[in-house]
N, C-alpha and C positions, 0 to 999 in steps of 0.2 A: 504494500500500500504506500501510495506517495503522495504529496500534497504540496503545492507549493502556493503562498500567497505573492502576490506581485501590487505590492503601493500601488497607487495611481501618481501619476506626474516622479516618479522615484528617477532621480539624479545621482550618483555617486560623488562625494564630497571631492575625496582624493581620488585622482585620476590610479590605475594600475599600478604603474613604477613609483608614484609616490606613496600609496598604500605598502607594496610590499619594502621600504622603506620605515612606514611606519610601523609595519608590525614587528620588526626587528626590533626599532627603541623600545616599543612596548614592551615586551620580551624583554629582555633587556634591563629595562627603568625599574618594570615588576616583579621579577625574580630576585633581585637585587634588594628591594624594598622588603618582601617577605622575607626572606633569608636573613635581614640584620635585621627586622620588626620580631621575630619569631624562634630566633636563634637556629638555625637551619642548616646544616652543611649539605653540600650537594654530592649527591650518589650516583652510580651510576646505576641503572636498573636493566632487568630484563624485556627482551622483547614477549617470550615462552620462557613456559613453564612448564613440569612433568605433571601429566594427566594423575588423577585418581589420588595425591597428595591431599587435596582441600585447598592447596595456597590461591589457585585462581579465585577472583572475584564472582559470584552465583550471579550479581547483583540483585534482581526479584527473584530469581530461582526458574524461570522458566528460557532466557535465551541462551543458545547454543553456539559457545566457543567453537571459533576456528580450528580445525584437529589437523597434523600431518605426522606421517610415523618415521621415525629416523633409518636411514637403512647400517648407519652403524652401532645402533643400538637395540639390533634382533627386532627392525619396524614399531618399538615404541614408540606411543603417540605422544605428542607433543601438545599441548594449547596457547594458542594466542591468548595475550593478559587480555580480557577485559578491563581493568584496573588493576591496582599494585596494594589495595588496600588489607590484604596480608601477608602477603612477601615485604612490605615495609614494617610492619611487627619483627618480625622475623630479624631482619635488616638491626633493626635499633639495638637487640637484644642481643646481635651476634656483635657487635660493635661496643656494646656497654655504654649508649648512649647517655651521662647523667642527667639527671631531674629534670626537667627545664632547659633541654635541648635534645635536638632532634635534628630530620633528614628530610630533604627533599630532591625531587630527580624531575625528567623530562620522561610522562610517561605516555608512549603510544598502543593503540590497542587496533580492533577490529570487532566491530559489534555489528555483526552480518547479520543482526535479527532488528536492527533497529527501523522504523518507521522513516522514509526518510524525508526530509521537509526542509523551510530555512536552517535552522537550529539543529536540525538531527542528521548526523551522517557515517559511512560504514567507519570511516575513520578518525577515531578518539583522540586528540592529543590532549593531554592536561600536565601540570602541576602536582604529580603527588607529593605529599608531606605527612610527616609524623614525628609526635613529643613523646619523648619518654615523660612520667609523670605520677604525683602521687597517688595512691589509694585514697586517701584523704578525702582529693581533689575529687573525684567521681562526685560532681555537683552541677546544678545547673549554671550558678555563679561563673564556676570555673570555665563550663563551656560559651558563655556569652562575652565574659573576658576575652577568648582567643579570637571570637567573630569580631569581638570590637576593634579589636586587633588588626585582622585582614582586611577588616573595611577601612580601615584608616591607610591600608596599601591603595587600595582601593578606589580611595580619593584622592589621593595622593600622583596617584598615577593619571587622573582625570586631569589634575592642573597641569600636568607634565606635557600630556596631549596639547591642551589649552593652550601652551607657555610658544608649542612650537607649531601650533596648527588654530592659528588665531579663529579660525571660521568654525570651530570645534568645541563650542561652546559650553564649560559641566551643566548639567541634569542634577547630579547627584545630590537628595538630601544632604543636609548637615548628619543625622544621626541615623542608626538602620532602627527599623522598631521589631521587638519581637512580640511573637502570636504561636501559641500552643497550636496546632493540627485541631485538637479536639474544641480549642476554642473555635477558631473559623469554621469549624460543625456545624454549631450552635448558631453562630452568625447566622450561616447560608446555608442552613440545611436542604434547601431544595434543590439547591447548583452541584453538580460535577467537584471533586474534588480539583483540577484545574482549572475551572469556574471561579472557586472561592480562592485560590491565588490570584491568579486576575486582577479580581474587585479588592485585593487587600493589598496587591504590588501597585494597585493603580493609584489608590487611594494614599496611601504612604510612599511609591517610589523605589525603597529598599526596603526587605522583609527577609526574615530569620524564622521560618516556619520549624518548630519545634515539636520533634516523638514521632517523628514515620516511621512509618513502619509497627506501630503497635494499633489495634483496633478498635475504632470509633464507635460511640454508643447505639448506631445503626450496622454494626457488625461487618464492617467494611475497613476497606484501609485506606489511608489518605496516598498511598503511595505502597509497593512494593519495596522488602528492605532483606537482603538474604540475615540467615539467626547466627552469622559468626565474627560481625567484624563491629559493626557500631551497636550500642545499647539503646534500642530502643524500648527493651521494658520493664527496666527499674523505675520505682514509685518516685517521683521528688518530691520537696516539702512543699508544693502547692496542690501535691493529691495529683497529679495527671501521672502520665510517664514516658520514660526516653528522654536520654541524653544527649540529642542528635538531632540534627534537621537538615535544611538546604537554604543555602542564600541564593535570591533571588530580586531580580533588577526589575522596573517599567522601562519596555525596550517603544520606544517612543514610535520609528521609522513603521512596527511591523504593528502597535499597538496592540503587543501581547505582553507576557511576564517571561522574562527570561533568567531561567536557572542558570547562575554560574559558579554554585562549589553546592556540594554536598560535603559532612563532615560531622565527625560525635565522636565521643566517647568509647572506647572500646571494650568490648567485650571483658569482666572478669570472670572467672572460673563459674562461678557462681550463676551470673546471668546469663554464659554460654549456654550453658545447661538448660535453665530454665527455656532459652529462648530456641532450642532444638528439641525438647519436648511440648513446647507452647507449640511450633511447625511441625509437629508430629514426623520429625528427621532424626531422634538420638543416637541411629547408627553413623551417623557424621561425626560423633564421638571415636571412633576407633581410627579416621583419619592423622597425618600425620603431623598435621598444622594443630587440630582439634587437643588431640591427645596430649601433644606440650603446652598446649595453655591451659586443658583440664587440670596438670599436673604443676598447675600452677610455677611451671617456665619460662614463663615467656613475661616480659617486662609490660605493666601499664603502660597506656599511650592513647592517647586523642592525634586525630588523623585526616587526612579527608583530602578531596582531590578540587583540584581550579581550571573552569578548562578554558585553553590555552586559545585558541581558536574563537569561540563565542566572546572571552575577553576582549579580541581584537575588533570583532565585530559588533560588538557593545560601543567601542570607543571611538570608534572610528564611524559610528552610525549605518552599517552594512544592513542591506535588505535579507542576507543570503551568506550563511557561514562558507559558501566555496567560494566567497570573496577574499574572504581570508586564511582556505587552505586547498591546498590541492586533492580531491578524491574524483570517486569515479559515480556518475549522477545517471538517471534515464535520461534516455535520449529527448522524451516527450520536454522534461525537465528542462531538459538544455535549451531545446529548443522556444520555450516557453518566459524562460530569464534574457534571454537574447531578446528577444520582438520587448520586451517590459524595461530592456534596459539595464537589465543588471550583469555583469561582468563577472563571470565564473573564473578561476583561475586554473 
């Protein structure tokens, strides 16, 4: 299924050669800012990963990773990462990351099950990152600290654009607001869980939807979330649950909400469990990623991924994420952004 919206009257601010210009400083400006805002060393990471381990990302638990089998390794199969969002666990703990520092890498992927549209496409780049961090800390305090954090990357990188692309004018709040999943329920009970981002990204600008992945009083999720990497079902002190959410932008050009990081609290021993019997999965327990955290191994950390791509086409005002990266579209698609104006790369 494929979808693609086209503006009416849509002009591209920066011409080609100057956008892919820009998106280098971006790159660049904001890697640089996260990494000294967040203590961050840079890693290098994998492209694949061995199959049947647990390390690959599930993300909702239903799309199906890229598979190829080695021929020197008796045709084991291999998987494209979807994300790095437990091979950077891994990463921190083999490294001895201390307290209040952490890793971050350039991570590419392949999400061949993805819908494809402006925003959606087979290929993933992002931002993964990860803190070592205290048990303590498993708080919602703790995890709004780190977002207020990367939004001040955030904005920071807005004036940057500004500074050097006069015509480029920030959008962005002063502050992001957060809102519980189950509270925007309540709101807009009647709307689509995308719906009710929408009307709360539109309304605010910047939003920190808070606990995906745990289930809403109409027995629904506000979002798919796989039970091994972020917590989304520990209780907090305001009675809801999950430690985890997604920041998300008002993307003006396409006048929708646009995700750009997903991120929480990771899994401890404790709520792994719970949250592989809650998915009625607990043989993901005898995995090999599963089983070193069971046995309490593997170092606390909050994590989460920024992607790289939609960033640029956040900032730079793009109709069409293959403005600012190269993959491969339907032809219907192509030919569709072409007659609208919009410049695929």
């Amino acid at each position: 299924m494929t979808h693609v919206l086209l503006p009416a009257g849509y002009s591209p601010i920066l011409g080609v050669k100057e956008t892919e210009q820009a998106i280098v400083r971006i790159k660049d400006f904001f890697q640089l800012s996260l990494s000294t805002e967040l203590n961050l060393t840079r890693v290098t990471a994998p492209l694949f990963v061995q199959r049947g381990k647990g390390i690959n990302d599930d993300l909702s638990g239903v799309e199906r990773p890229v598979r190829f089998p080695v021929k020197n390794m008796n045709d084991q199969e291999l998987e494209i990462v979807h994300s790095l969002a437990k091979w950077k666990r891994l990463k921190v703990t083999d490294i001895g990351c201390k307290q209040g520092f952490g890793i971050y890498t350039d991570m590419n992927a392949i999400r061949a099950d993805d819908d494809l549209d402006n925003i959606h496409s087979l290929y993933v780049d992002q931002w993964d990152w990860e803190i070592a961090m205290k048990e303590a800390d498993r708080t919602l305090p703790f995890l709004k600290d780190i977002v207020y954090r990367i939004y001040r990357c955030l904005k920071r990188t807005e004036f940057f654009i500004y500074d050097n692309y006069p015509q480029i004018e920030p959008i962005l709040p002063e502050d992001i607001t957060f809102i519980h999943a189950e509270d925007l329920y309540l709101r807009y009970p009647d709307l689509s869980a995308k719906d009710r981002e929408w009307e709360a990204v539109k309304e605010y600008g910047a939003v920190f939807i808070i606990g995906i992945g745990y289930t809403l009083p109409d027995g629904t999720l506000h979002d798919g979330r796989a039970p091994d990497y972020d917590d989304w079902i520990t209780e907090t002190e305001d009675g809801k649950h999950g430690l985890n959410g997604d920041l998300l932008v008002w993307n003006g050009v396409l006048d929708q909400a646009l995700e750009l990081s997903s991120m929480g609290i990771r899994v401890n021993p404790a709520s792994l469990q719970e949250q592989l019997n809650f998915r009625e999965c607990p043989e993901r327990g005898e995995l090999y990623f599963h089983k070193k955290l069971l046995n309490n191994t593997l170092m606390q950390t909050i994590g989460g991924g920024i992607g790289q791509s939609r960033l640029c086409m956040f900032f730079l005002r793009k109709a069409h994420i293959g403005e600012t990266q190269v993959s491969v579209w339907p032809q219907e698609m192509i030919d569709s952004c072409e007659k609208a104006g919009i410049p695929l790369l």
